[in-house]
C-alpha positions in Angstrom: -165.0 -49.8 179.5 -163.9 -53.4 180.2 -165.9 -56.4 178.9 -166.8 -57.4 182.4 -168.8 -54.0 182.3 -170.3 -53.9 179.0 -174.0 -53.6 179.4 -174.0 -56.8 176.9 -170.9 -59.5 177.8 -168.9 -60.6 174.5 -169.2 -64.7 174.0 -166.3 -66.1 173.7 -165.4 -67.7 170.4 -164.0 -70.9 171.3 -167.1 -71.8 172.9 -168.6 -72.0 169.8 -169.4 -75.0 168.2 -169.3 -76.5 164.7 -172.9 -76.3 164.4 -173.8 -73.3 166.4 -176.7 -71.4 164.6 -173.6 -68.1 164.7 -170.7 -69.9 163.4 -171.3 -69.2 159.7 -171.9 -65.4 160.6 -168.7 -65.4 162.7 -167.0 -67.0 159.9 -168.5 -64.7 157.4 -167.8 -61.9 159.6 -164.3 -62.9 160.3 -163.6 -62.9 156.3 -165.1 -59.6 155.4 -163.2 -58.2 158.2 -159.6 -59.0 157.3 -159.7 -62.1 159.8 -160.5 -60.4 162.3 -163.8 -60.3 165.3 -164.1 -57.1 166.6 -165.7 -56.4 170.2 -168.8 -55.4 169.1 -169.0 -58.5 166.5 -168.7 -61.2 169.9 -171.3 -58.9 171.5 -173.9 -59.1 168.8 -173.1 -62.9 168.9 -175.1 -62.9 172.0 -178.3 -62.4 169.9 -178.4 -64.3 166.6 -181.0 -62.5 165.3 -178.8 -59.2 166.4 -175.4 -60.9 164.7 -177.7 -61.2 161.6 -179.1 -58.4 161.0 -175.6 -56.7 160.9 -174.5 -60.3 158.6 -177.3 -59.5 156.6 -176.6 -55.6 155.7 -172.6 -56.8 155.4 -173.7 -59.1 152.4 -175.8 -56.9 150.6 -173.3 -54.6 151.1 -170.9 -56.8 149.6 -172.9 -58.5 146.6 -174.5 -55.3 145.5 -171.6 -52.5 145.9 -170.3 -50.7 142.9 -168.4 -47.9 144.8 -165.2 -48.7 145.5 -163.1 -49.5 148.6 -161.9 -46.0 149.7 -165.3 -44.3 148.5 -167.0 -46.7 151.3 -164.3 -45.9 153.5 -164.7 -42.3 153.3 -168.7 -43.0 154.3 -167.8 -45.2 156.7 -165.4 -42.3 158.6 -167.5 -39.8 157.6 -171.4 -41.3 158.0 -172.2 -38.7 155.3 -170.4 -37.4 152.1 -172.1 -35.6 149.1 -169.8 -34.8 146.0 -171.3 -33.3 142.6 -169.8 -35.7 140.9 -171.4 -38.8 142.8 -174.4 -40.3 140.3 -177.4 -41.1 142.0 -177.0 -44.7 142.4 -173.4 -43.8 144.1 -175.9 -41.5 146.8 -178.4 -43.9 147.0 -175.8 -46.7 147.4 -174.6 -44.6 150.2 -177.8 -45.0 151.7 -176.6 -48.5 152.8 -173.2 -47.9 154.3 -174.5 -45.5 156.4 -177.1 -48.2 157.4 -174.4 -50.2 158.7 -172.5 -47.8 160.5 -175.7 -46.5 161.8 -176.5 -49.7 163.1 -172.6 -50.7 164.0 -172.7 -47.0 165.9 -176.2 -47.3 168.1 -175.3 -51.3 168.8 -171.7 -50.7 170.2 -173.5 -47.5 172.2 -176.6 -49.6 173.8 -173.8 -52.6 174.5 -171.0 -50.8 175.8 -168.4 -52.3 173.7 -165.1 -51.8 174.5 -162.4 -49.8 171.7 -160.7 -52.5 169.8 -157.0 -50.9 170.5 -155.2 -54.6 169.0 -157.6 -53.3 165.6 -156.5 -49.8 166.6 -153.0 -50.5 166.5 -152.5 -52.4 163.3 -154.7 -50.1 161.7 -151.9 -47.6 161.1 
């Protein structure tokens, strides 16, 4: 699926000014995501409200996490993982990645975002 046919059109982030109600979100985005906007983060753009909500989730996420990097990862890949040794604030805290993917999943769905394959690629 090409951006012309994405049910919801990504902006484009040079179009964006200084004091654009999203440009703190885009920037916050861009940090937490290794500098990087992904397809489905200049969709959500469309919407404010949309871009955040999923800013929103990303910041709790990130003020209130106490599992580590590849622990969120492995929920992240997975959307559900259940060791014995987990406590039960790692399983609840799980609760919230999968919040984020969820939401990440069912946006990208409903606005027919195309794969990141420059992500893709340097992902490796």
């Amino acid at each position: 699926m090409s951006a012309d046919s994405a049910a919801i059109p990504p902006i484009d982030p040079a179009t964006v000014g200084a004091h654009d109600t999203i440009t703190p979100m885009l920037g916050f985005i861009r940090a937490a995501s290794g500098g990087r906007l992904l397809n489905m983060h200049l969709q959500m753009a469309a919407s404010p409200l949309v871009l955040e909500q999923h800013t929103a989730l990303r910041r709790a996420i990130g003020g209130h996490a106490t599992l580590g990097p590849l622990p969120r990862a492995a929920v992240a890949v997975a959307a559900s993982a259940a060791d014995a040794s987990w406590t039960a604030q790692d399983l609840t805290e799980a609760y919230g990645y999968l919040a984020l993917v969820s939401y990440c999943d069912r946006f990208v769905r409903y606005a027919g975002t195309e794969f990141d394959r420059a992500f893709a690629a340097t992902a490796r």
